[in-house]
N, C-alpha and C positions, 0 to 999 in steps of 0.2 A: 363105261361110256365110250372109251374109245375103241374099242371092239364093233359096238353098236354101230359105233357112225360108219365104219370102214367094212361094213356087211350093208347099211342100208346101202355104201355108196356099189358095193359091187353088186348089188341086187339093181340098179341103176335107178336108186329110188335118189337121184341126186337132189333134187331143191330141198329132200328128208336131211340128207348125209351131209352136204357141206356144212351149215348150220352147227349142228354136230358136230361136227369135227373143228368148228372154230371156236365152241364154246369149251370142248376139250381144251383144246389147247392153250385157250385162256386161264382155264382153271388150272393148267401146271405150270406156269408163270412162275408165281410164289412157291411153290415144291418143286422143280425140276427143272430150269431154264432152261437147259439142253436138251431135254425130254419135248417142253413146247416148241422151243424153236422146229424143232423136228417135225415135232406134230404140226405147225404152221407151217412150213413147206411142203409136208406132204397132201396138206388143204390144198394151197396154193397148185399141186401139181393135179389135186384132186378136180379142181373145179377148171385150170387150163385142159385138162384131158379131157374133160366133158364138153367143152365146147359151147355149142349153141344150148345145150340141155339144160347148164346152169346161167341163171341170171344174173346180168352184168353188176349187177348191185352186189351180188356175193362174191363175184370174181373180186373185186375195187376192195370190198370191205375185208378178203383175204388178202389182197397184197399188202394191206395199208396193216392189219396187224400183224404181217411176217418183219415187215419193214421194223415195226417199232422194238422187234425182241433181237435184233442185231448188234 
């Protein structure tokens, strides 16, 4: 999954990829904290690097679950 998302996002299929990659990183919460944390900042840097491509709703809702695994 995590693979997936971080080829859709470099294919610049971003509204596909971030999603993706936040549900990733949700799902390695419980297996791997350090793993999601990771993975939720690299969302985080995923959908700030996109810019105006991704939607404010996915930026907010990546900040909000990078915040919670700190």
């Amino acid at each position: 999954d995590l693979v997936e998302a971080r080829i859709s996002f470099a294919s610049s299929r971003v509204d596909e990829a971030l999603p993706r990659l936040l549900a990733t990183a949700r799902h390695l919460v419980p297996l791997d904290v350090d793993l999601a944390r990771e993975t939720f900042l690299d969302t985080l840097s995923a959908a700030m690097f996109a810019g105006r491509l991704a939607s404010e709703a996915h930026v907010r809702e990546v900040a909000a679950a990078a915040r919670g695994t700190t």
